[in-house]
MARBA-3410 file (N, C-alpha, C, O; in Angstrom, 1 decimal):
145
0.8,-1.2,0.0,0.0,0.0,0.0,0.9,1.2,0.0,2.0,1.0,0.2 ~ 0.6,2.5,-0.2,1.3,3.6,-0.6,1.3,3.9,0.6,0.8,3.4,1.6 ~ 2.0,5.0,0.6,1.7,6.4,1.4,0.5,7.2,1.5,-0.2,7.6,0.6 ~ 0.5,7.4,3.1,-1.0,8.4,3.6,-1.8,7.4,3.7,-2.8,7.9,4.1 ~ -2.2,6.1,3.6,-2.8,5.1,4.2,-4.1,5.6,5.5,-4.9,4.7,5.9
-4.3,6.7,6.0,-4.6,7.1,6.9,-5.9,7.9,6.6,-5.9,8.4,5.4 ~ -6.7,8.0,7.3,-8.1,9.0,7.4,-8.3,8.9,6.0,-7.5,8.3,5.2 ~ -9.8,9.6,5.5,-10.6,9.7,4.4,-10.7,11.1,3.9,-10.4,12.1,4.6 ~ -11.0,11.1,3.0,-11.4,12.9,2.5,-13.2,12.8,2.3,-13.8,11.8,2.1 ~ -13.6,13.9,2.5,-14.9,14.0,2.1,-15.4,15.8,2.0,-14.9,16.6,1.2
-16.3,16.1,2.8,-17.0,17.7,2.0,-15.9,18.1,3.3,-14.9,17.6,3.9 ~ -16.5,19.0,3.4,-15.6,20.0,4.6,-16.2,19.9,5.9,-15.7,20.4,6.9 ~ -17.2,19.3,5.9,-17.7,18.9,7.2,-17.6,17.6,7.9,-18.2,17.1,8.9 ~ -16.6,17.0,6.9,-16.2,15.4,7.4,-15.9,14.2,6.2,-15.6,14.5,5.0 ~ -16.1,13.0,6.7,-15.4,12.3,5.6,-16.9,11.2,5.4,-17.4,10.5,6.3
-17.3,11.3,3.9,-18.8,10.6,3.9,-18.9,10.3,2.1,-18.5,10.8,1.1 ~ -19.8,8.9,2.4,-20.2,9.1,1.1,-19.1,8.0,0.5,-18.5,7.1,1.0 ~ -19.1,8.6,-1.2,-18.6,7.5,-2.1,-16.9,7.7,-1.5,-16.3,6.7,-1.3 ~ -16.4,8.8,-1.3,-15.3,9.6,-0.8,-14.6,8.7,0.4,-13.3,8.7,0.5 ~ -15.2,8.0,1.2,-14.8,7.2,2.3,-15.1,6.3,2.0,-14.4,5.5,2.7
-15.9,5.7,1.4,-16.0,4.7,0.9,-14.7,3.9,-0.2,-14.2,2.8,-0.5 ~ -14.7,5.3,-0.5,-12.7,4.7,-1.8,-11.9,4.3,-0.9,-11.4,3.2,-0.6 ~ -11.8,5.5,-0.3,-10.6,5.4,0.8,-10.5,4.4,1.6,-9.3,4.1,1.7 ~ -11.5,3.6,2.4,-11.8,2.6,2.9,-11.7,1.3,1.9,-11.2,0.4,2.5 ~ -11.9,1.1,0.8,-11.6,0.2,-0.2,-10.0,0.0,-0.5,-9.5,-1.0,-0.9
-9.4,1.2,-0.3,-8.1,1.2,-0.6,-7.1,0.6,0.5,-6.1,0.0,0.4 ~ -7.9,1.1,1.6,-6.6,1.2,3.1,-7.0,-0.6,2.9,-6.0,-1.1,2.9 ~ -7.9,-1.4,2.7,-8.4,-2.7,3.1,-7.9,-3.8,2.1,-7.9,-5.0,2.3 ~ -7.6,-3.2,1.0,-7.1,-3.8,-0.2,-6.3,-3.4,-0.8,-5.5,-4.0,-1.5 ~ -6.5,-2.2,-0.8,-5.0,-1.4,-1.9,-6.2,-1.2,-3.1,-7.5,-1.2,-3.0
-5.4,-1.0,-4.2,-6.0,-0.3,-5.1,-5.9,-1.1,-6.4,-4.8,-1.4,-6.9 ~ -7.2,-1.5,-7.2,-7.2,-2.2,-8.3,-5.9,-2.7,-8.8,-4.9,-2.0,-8.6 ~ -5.7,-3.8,-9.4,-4.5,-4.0,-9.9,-4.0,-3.3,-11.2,-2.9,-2.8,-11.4 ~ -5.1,-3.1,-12.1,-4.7,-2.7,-12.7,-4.1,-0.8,-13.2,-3.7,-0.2,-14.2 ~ -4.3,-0.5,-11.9,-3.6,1.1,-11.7,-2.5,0.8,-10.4,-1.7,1.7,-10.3
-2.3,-0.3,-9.5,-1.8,-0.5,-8.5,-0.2,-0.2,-8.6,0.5,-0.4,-7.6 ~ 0.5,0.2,-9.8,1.7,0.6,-10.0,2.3,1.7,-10.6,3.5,1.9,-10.9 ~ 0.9,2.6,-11.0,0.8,3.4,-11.7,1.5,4.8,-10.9,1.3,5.1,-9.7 ~ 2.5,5.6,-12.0,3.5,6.3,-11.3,2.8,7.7,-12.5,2.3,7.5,-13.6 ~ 3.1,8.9,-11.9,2.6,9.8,-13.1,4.3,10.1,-13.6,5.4,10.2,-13.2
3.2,10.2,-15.3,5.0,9.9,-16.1,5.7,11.7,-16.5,6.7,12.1,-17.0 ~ 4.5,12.4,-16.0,4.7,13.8,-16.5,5.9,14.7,-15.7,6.1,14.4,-14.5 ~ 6.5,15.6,-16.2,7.5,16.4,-15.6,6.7,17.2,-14.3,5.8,17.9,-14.6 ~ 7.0,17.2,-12.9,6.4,18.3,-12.3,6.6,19.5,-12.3,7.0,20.1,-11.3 ~ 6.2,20.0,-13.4,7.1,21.6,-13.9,5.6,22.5,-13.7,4.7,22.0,-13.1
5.6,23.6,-14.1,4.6,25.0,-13.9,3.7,24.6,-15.0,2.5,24.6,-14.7 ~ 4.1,24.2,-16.5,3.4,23.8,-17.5,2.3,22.7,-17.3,1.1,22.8,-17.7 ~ 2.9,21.4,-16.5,2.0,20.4,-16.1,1.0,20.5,-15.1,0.0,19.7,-15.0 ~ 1.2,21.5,-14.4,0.2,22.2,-13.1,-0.9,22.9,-14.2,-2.0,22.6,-14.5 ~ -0.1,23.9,-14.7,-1.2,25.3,-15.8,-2.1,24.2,-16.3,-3.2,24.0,-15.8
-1.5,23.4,-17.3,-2.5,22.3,-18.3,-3.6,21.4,-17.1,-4.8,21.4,-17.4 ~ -3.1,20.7,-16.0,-4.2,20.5,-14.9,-5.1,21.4,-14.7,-6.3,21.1,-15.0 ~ -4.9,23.0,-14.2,-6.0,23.5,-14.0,-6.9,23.9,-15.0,-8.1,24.2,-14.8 ~ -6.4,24.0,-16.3,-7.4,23.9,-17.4,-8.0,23.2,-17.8,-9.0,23.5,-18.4 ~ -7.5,21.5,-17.5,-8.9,20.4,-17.4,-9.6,20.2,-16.2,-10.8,19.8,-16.1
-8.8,20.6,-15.0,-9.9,20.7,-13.9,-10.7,21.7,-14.0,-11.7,21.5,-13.3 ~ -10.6,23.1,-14.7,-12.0,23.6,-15.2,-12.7,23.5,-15.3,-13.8,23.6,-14.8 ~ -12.0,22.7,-16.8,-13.5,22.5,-18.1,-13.9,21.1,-17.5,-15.0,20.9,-17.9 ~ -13.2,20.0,-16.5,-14.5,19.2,-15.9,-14.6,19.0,-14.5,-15.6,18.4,-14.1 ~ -13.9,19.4,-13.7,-14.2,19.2,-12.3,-14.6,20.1,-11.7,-15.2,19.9,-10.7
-14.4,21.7,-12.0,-14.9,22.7,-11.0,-16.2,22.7,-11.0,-16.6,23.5,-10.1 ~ -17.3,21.8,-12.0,-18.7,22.7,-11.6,-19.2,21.7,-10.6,-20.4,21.9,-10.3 ~ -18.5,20.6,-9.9,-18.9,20.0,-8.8,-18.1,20.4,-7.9,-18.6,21.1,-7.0 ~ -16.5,20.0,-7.7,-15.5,20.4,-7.4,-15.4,21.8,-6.4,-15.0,21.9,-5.2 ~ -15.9,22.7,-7.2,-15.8,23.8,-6.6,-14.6,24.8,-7.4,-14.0,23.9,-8.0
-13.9,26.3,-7.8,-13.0,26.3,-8.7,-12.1,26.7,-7.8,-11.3,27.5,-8.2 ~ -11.8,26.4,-5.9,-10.9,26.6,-5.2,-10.9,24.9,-4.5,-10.1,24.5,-3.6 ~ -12.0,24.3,-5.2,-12.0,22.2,-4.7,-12.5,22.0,-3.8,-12.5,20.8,-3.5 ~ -13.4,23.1,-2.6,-13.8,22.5,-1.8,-15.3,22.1,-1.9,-16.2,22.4,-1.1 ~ -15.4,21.5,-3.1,-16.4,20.7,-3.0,-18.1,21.6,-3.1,-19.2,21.4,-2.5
-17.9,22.4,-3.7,-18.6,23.6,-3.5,-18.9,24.6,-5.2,-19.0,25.8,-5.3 ~ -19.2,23.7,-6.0,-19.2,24.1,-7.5,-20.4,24.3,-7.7,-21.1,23.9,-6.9 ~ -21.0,24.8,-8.8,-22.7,25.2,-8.9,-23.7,23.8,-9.0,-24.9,23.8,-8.8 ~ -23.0,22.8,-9.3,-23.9,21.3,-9.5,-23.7,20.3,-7.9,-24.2,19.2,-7.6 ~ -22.8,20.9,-7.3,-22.9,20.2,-6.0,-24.2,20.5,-5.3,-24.8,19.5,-5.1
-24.5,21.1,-5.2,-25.8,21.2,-3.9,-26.5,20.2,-4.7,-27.0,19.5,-3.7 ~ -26.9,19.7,-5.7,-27.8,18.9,-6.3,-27.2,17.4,-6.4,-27.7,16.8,-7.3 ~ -26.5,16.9,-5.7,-25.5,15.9,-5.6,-25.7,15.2,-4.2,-25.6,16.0,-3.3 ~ -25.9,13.7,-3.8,-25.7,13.0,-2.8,-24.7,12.0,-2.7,-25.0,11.2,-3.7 ~ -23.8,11.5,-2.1,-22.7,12.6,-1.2,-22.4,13.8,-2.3,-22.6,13.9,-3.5
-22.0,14.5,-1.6,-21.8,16.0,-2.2,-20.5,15.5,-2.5,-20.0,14.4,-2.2 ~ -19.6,16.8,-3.3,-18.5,16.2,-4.0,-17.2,16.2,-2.7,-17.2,16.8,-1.6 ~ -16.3,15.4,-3.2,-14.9,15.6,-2.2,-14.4,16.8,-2.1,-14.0,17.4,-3.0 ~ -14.5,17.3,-0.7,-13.4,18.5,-0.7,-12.0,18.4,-1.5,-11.2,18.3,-0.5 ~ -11.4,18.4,-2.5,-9.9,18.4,-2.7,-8.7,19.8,-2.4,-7.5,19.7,-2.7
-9.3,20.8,-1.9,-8.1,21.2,-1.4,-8.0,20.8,-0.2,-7.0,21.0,0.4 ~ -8.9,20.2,0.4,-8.8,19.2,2.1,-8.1,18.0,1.7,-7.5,17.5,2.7 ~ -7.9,17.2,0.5,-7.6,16.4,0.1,-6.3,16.4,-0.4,-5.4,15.7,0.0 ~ -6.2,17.5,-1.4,-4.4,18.2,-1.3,-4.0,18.1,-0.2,-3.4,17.0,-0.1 ~ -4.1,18.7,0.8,-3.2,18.3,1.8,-3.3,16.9,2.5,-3.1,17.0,3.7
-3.5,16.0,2.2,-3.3,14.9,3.1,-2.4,13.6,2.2,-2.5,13.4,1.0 ~ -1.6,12.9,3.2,-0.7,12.1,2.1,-1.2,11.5,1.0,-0.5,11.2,0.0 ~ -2.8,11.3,1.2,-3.5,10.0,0.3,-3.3,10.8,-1.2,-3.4,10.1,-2.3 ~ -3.1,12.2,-1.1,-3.3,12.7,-2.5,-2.0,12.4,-3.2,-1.8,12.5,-4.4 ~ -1.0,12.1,-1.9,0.8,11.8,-2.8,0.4,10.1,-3.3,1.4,9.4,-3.6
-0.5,9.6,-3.4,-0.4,8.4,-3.9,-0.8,7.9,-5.2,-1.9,7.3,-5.3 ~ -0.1,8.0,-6.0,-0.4,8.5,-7.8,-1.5,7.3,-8.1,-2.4,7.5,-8.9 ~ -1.4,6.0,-7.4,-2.2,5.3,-8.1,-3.6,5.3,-7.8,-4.5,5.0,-8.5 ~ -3.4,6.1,-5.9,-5.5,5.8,-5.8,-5.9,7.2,-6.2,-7.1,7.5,-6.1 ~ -4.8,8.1,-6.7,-5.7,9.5,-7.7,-5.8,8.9,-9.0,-6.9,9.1,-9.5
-5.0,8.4,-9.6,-5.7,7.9,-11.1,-6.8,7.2,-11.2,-7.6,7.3,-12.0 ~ -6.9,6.0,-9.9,-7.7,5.3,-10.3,-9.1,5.8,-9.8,-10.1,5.2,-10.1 ~ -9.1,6.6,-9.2,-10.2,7.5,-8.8,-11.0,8.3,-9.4,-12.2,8.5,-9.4 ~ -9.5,9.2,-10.2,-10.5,10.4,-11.7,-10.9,9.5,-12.8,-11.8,9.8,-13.5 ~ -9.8,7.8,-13.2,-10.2,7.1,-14.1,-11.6,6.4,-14.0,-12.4,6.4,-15.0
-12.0,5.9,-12.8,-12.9,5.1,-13.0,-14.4,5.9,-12.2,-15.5,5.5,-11.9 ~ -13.8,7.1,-11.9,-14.9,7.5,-10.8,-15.7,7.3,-9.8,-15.1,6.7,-8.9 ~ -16.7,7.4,-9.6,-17.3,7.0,-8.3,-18.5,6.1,-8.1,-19.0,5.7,-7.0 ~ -19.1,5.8,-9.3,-20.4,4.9,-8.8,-19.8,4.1,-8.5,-19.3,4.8,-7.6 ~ -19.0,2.5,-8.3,-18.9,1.8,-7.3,-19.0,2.1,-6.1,-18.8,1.2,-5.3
-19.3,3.6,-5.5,-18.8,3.8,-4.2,-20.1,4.6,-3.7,-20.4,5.1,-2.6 ~ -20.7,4.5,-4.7,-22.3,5.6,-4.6,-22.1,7.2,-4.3,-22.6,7.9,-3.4 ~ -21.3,7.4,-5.3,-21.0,8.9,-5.7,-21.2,9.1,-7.2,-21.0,8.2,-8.0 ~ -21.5,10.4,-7.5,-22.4,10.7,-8.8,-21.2,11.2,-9.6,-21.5,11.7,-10.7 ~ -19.6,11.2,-9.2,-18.4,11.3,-10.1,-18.5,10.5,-11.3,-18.7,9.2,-11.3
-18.4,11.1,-12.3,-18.1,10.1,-13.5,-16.7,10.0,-13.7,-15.7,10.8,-13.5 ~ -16.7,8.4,-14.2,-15.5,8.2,-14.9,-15.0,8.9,-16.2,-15.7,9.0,-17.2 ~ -13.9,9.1,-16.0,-12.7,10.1,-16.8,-12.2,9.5,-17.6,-11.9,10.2,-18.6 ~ -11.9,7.9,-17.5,-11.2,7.4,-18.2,-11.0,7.0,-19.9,-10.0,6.7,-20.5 ~ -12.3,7.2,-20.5,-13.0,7.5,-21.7,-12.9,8.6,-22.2,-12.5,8.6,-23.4
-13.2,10.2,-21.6,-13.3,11.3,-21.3,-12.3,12.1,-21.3,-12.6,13.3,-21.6 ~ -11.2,11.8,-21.1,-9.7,12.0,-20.8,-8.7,11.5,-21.2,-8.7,10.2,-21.0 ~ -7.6,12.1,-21.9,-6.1,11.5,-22.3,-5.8,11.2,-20.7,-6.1,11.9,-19.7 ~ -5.1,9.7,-20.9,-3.8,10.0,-19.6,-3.2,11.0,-19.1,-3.0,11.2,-17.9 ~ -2.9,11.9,-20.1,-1.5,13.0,-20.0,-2.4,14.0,-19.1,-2.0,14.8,-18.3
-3.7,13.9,-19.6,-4.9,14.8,-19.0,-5.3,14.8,-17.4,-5.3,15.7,-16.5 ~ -5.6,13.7,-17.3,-5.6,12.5,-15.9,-4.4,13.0,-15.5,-4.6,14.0,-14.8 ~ -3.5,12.8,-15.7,-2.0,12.8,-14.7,-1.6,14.1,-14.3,-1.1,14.4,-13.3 ~ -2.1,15.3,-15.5,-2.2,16.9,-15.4,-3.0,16.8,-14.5,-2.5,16.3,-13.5 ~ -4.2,17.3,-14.4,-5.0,17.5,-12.8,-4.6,16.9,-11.6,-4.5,17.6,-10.6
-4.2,15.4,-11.5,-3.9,15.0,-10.4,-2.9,15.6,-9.9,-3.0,15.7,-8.6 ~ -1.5,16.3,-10.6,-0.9,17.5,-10.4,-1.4,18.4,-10.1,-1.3,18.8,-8.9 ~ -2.1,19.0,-10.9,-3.0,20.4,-10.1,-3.4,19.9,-8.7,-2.8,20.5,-7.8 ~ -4.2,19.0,-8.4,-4.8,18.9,-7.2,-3.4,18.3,-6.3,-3.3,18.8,-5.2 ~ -2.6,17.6,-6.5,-1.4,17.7,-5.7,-0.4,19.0,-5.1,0.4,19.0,-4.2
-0.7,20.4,-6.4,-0.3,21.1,-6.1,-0.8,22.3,-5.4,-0.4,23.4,-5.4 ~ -2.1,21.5,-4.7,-2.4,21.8,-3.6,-3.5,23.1,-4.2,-3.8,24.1,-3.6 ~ -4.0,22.9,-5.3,-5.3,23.8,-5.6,-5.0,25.0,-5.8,-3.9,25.2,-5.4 ~ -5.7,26.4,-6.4,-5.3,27.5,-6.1,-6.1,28.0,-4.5,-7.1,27.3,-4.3 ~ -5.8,28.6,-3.9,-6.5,28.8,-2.1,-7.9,29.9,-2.4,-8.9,30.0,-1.6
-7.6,30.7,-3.7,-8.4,31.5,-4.1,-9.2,31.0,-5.2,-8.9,30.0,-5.8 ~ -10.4,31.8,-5.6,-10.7,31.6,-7.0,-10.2,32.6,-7.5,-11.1,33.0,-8.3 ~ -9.1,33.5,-7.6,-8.5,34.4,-8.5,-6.9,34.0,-8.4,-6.1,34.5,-9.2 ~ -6.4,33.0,-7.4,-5.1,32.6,-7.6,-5.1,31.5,-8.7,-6.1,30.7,-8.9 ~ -3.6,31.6,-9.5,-3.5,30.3,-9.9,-2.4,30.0,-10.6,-2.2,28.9,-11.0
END
């Protein structure tokens, strides 16, 4: 199992939903095999961050929130509501390349969260860009970035 093995992410008011439900799947078994070695292949430069928050735009901010805390204009209409990820930036589980890919790849209905899978949706290079963005800890504002 990776690094950050520890606690769950969820809205800002706690850890719930399809969101602890991953995390709980992961700490008890680790993570699908077939992402379970998956390393991201991209440079961590300024350009691979910029290109993340341009696909976390155009698809994660309108649940997401465009600062991640789970707080985007289609969240309120959502059960569990979306993962906080700048609460999730900061905790080890987000340094764990394989349970963020296999997470934006396959999404969340296994877990009874209304996340769709990315993996159709999305180049890899795309996938591995945001999970950067959200490793690099989000912008704190919605005017930083």
């Amino acid at each position: 199992m990776g690094p950050g093995m520890m606690g769950g992410y969820g809205t800002g008011s706690g850890m719930m939903g399809g969101s602890m439900a991953r995390n709980r799947a992961a700490m008890m078994g680790g993570v699908p095999a077939p992402y379970a070695n998956l390393r991201n292949p991209l440079p961590q430069t300024a350009e691979t961050v910029q290109h993340g928050g341009s696909v976390y735009a155009a698809n994660c901010a309108s649940c997401h929130g465009v600062t991640g805390y789970g707080d985007g204009p289609a969240a309120s209409s959502l059960n569990p509501r979306p993962a906080n990820l700048a609460w999730l930036s900061r905790m080890p589980m987000s340094r764990w390349d394989p349970f963020m890919y296999w997470t934006v790849a396959e999404g969340g209905a296994p877990f009874g969260s209304a996340m769709p899978s990315f993996k159709q949706a999305l180049s890899k290079d795309d996938i591995w860009s945001v999970i950067a963005y959200v490793q690099a800890r989000l912008p704190q504002t919605a005017t930083s970035k």
